[in-house]
C-alpha positions as CSV (number, residue, x, y, z in Angstrom):
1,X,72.5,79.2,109.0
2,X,74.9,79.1,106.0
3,X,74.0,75.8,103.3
4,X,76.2,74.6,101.3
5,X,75.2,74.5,97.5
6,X,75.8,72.3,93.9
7,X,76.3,74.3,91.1
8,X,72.4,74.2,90.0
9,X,71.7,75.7,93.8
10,X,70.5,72.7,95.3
11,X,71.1,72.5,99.1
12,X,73.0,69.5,100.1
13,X,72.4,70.0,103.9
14,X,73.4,72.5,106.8
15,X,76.7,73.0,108.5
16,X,77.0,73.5,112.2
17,X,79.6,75.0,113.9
18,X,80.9,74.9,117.4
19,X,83.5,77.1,118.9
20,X,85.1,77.7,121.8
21,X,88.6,80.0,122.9
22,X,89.6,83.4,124.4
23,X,89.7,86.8,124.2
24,X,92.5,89.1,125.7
25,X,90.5,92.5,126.4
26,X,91.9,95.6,125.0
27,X,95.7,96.6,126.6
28,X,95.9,100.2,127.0
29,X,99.1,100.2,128.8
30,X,99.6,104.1,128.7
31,X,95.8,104.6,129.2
32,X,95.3,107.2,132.7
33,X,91.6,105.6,134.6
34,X,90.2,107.8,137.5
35,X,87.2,106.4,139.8
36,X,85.8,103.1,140.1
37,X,82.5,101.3,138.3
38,X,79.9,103.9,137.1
39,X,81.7,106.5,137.9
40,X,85.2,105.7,135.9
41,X,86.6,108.2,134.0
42,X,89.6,108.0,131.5
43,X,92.1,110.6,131.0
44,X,92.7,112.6,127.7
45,X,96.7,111.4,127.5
46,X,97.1,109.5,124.3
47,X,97.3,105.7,124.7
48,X,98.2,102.8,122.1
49,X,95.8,99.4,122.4
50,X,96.5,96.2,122.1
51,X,94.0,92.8,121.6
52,X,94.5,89.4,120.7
53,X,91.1,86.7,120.0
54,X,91.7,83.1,119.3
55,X,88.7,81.4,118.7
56,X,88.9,77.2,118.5
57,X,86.6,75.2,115.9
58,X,86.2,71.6,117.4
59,X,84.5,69.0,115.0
60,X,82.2,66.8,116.6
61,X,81.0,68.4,119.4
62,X,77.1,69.1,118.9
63,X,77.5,67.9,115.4
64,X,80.0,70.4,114.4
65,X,81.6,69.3,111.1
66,X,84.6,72.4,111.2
67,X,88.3,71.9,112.7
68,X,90.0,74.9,112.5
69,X,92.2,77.9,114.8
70,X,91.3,81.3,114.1
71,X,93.8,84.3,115.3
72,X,93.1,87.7,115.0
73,X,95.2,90.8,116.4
74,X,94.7,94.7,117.0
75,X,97.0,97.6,117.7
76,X,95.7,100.4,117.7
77,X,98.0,103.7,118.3
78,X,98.0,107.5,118.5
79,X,100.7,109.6,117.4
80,X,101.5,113.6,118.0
81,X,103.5,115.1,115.5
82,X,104.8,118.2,116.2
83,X,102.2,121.1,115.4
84,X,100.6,119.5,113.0
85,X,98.3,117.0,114.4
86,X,97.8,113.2,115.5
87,X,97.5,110.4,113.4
88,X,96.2,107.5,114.4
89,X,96.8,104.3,113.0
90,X,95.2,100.9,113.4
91,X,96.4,97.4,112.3
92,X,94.1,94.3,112.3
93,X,95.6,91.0,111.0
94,X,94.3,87.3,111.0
95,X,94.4,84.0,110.1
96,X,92.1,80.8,109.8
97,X,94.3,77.4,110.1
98,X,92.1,74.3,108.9
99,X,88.8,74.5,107.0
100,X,86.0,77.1,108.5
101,X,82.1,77.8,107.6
102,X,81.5,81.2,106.2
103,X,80.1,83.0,109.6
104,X,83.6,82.0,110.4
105,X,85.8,83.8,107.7
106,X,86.7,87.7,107.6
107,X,84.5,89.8,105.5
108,X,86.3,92.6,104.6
109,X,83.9,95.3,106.4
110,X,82.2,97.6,103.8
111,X,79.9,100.6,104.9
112,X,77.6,100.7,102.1
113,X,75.6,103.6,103.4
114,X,75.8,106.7,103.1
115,X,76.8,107.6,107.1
116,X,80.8,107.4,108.3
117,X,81.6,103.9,110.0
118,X,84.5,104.2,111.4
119,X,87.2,101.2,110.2
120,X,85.2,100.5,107.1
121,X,85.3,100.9,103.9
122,X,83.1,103.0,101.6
123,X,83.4,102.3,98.5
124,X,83.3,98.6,98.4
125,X,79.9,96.2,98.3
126,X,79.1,93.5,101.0
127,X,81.2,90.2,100.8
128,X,83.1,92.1,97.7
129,X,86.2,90.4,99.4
130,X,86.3,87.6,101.6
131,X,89.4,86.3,103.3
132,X,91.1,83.3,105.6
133,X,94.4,85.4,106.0
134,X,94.4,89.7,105.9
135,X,96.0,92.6,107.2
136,X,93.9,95.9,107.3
137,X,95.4,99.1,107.9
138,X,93.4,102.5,108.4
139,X,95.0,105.8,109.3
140,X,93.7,109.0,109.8
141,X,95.6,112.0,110.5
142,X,93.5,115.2,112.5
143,X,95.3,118.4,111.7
144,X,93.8,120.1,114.8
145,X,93.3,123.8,113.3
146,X,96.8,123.8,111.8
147,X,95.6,124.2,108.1
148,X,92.0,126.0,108.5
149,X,93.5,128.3,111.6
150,X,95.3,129.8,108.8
151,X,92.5,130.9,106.9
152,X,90.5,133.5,108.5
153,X,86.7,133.1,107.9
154,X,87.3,129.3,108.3
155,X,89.4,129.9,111.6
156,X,86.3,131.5,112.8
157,X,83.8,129.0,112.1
158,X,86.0,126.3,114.2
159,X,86.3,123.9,111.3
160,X,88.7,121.1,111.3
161,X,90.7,119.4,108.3
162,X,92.1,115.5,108.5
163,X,93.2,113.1,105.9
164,X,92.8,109.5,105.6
165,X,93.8,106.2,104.2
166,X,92.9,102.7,104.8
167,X,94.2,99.6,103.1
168,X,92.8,95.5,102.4
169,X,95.1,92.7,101.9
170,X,94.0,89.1,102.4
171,X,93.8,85.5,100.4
172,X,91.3,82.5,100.4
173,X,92.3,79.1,100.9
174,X,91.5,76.6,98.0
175,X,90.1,74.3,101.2
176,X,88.0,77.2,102.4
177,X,86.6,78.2,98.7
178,X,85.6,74.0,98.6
179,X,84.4,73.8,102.0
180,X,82.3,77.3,101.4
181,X,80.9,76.5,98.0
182,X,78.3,78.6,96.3
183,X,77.2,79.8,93.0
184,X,75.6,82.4,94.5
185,X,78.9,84.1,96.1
186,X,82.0,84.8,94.6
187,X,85.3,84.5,96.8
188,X,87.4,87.0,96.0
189,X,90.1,88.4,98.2
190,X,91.8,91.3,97.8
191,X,95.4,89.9,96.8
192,X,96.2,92.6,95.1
193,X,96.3,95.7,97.8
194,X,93.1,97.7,97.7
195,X,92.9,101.2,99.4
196,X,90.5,103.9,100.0
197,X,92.1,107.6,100.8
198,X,90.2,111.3,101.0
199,X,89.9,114.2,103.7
200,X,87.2,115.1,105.8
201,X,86.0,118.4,107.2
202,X,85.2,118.1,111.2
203,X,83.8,120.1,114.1
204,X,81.2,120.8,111.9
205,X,77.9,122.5,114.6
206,X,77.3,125.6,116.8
207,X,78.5,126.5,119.9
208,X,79.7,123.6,121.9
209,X,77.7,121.4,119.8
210,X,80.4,120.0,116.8
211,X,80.2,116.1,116.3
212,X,79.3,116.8,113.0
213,X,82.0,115.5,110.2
214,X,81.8,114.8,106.5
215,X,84.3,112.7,104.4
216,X,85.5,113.0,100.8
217,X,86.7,109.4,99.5
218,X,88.3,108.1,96.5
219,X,89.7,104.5,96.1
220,X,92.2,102.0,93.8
221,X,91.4,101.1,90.4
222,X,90.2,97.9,91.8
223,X,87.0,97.8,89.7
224,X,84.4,95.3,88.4
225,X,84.3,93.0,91.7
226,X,81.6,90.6,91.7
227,X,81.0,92.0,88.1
228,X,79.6,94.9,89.4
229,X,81.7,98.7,88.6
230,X,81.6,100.4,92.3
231,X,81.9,104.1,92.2
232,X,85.4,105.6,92.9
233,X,84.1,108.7,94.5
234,X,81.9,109.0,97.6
235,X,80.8,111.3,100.2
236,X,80.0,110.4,103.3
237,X,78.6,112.5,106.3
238,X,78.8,111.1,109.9
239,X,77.7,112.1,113.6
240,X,81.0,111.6,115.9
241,X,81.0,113.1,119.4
242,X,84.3,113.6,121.1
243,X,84.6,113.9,124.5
């Protein structure tokens, strides 16, 4: 559980934290289902999703000492263009209203390994940023054989190009940063726009057997967070069956 600390690291005491609220599932409203229970299948038409949590902080009850509204949105959504591929875009956006405990804010979610997650980013450090209000865009276009079809050899080997990007925009309250305070953890939030971009090689395997995909990622000059100096270059190789 989370403590909140004086500047020579001395624990005060514990917070608790008790929340309640709901989550709408994800809305695929174009989404074709076949079959019922185990035996459900989806169809392979392109649908756009759609989800909305609100999660409800209530001080007080079982000694919770937060008051706060949290709202968070996703829509996600596929798009064909022409010969050249889909790209697929996802937005996430939130927003914190009243004082929250740090298991409650948005981390902006870092992969720090050296395997593909996929909405992450790669080049960042854990709790690098860590925000109250953000927008997070990630977008990823899959050229489906219309660049490496082109090239002979590679045509024959099945590869696959894409190209990505992915952006992180957020602030932190002055009341969260006093309610959270550490000298342990720096709040920073990325208020000035960070992104990640690169291209990837995929249907990397033999036969019928191609989840294999590897990325090539570069990022901002958003250096020296934390005072550490993150790399601006990365590879990443990741396992991602398609079915």
């Amino acid at each position: 559980m989370p403590t909140r600390k004086t500047p020579t690291a001395e624990v005060l005491h514990q917070y608790s934290d008790f929340q309640s609220g709901f989550y709408f599932y994800p809305i695929p409203p174009k989404r074709n289902v076949y079959g019922f229970g185990v035996e459900q299948r989806y169809g392979t038409k392109l649908y756009s999703t759609y989800s909305l949590k609100y999660t409800r902080g209530t001080q007080g009850v079982i000694k919770s000492q937060f008051d706060y509204d949290k709202v968070q949105l996703l829509v996600s959504r596929p798009t064909p263009i022409w010969k050249i591929g889909t790209l697929r875009s996802t937005l996430k956006a939130g927003k914190i209203f009243g004082a929250a405990p740090l298991t409650v804010l948005t981390p902006t979610p870092v992969n720090q390994a050296y395997t593909l997650t996929p909405q992450a980013f790669a080049l960042l450090d854990y709790y690098d940023f860590i925000t109250d209000t953000y927008i997070n865009g990630y977008f990823e276009h899959h050229f489906d054989g219309f660049i490496f079809n082109r090239i002979p050899f590679i045509k024959k080997a099945g590869l696959r190009s894409l190209a990505f990007a992915r952006f992180a925009y957020g602030t932190l309250s002055d009341e969260n940063r006093l309610a959270n305070f550490s000298n342990i953890i720096n709040y920073n939030a990325p208020e000035r726009l960070y992104w990640e971009y690169g291209f990837g090689i995929e249907n990397i395997g033999v036969g019928n057997f191609r989840f294999i995909r590897v990325d090539f990622v570069w990022r901002n000059d958003f250096n020296d967070v934390n005072g550490v100096r993150n790399p601006k270059f990365g590879i990443r190789v990741g396992i991602l069956p398609t079915f």
